[in-house]
N, C-alpha and C positions, 0 to 999 in steps of 0.2 A: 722271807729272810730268816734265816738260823740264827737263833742267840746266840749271842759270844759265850766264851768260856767262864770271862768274869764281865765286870762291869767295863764301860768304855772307858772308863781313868783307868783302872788298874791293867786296860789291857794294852791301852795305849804306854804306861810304863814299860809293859813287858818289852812290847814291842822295841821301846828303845834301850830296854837292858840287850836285849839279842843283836839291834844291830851294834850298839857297843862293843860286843863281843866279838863278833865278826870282823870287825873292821879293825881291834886288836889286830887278830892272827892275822889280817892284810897286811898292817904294817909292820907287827913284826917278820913277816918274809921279806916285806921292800929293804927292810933292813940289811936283813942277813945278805939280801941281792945288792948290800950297798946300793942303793934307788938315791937321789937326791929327796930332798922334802916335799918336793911336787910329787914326784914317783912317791913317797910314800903317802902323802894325800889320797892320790889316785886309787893306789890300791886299797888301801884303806875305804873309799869309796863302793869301789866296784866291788870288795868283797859282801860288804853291811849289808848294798841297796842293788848288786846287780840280780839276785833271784825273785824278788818283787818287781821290780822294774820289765824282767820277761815276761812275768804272768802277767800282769798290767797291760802289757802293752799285746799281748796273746788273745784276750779278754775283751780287750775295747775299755778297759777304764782308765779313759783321757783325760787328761792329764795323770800321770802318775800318782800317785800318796807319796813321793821321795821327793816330788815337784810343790806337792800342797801341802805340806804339812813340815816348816820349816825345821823342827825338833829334829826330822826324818833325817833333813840333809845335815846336820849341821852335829849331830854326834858322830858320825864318823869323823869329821875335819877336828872333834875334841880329841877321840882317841888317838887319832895321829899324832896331833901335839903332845900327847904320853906320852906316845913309843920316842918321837921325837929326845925327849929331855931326859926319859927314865927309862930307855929301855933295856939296860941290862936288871932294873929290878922288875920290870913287868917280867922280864924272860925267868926270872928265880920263882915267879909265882904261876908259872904255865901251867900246871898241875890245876891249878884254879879257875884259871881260863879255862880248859879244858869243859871241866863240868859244865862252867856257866852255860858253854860252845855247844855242848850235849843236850841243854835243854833250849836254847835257839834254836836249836833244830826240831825237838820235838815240837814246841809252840810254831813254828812255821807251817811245819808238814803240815800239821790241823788249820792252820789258819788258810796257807794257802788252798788246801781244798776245798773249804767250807766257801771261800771267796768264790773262785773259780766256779763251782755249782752255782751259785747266787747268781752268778751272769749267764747261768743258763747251757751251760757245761754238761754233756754225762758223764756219767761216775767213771768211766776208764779216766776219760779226759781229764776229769775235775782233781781224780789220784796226782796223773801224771803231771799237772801243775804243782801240786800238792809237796811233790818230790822236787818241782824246778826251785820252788819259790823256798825250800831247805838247804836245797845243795850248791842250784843256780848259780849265789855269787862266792864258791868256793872253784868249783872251775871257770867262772873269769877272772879270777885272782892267780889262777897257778897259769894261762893262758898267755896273761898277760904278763906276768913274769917268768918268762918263755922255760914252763914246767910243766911235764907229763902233769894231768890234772890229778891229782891224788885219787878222785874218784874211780878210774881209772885203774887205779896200779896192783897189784895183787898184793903187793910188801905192805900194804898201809891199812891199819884197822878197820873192820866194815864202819862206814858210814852213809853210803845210800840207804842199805839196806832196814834200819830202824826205820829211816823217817818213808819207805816202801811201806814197813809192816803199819807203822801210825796212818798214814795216808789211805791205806787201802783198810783198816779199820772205820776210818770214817765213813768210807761209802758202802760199807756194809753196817753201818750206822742208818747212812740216808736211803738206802736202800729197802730197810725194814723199818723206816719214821721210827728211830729209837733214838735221834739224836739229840740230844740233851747237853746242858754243859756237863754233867759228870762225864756223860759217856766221851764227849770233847777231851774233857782232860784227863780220863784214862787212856785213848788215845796218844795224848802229846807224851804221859808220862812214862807209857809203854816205849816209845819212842826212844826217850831220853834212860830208860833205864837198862833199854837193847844195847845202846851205844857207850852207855860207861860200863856195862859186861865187854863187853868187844874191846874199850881200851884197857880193861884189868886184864881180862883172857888172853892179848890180842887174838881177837879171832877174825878170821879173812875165810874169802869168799873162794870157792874149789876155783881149779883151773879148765883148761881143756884135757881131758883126757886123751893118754899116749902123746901127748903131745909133742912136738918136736920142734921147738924152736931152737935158734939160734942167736938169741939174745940174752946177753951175761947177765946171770943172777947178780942183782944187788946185795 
């Protein structure tokens, strides 16, 4: 078993500062989608805990952590109630969310991998969860409030792509036993610092070359 990054309080905080965050940007989309309170519940839900929830269940670790771990479930349904009461000043402070969102992702990519190996994953594999359990519940959120997944879209700032390069860090981490918590949280913080260069720069991701589509530029 790999050591965590930090200790298990502190990481277990994290943990619930990132799905906090996540499950902002669910509800505030349920919002802007006019969703009722249930819909933004929901979404709010599915964005926090739906990319843990896939590796989990990819894995074999049954019962979920979003199942065991009541804090898990139970700060998305808080963040909702934000957006619920105050969402035109969470939206005046997106800029904030943003970052926070930046480093959920880098602490996932790393988390999710390091997980995924542990149950006996290899390293392609262990990546490629690594990337689910980052990004996972941002395309059941645009999915379910029936939207091209951002990850997806050419027009929208890279965000797979960081928590790719964090994630496939790691396993050229466990690949050469150098995995360490430093090297863990250089990792996450490469991650996180890839993705707030991409949304200062916006930088996106090339397209098809010669291309020829027939679908209207946004």
């Amino acid at each position: 078993m790999f050591q965590q990054i930090f200790s298990p309080s502190v990481q277990h905080t994290l943990d619930l500062v990132g799905i906090f965050v996540f499950a902002i940007s669910g509800a505030l989309l349920a919002v802007r989608k006019n969703f009722d309170v249930f819909g933004i519940a929901v979404l709010a839900e599915a964005t926090a805990l739906g990319g843990g929830l896939i590796r989990d269940v990819i894995i074999g670790a049954l019962p979920p952590a979003a199942f065991t771990d009541l804090g898990y479930f139970l700060t998305p349904l808080v963040a909702a109630l934000l957006v619920i009461f105050l969402h035109p000043q969470v939206e005046r402070i997106q800029s904030a969310v943003n970052v926070f969102d930046a480093a959920g992702l880098g602490l996932f990519c790393v988390t999710g991998t390091t997980t995924a190996y542990d149950y006996g994953l290899g390293l392609t594999a262990s990546a490629a969860l690594g990337l689910t359990t980052a990004v996972g519940g941002g395309v059941l959120r645009d999915v379910l409030a029936n939207e091209v997944p951002s990850l997806l879209r050419w027009d929208r700032d890279l965000y797979a792509v960081p928590a790719i390069v964090g994630a496939t860090l790691v396993v050229i981490c466990i690949r050469y036993d150098a995995l360490t918590p430093l090297a863990s949280g250089f990792a996450a913080a490469t991650a996180f610092v890839l993705r707030l260069l991409a949304m200062r720069f916006h930088w996106r991701a090339p397209r098809a070359w010669n291309r020829r589509s027939t679908v209207r530029e946004e």
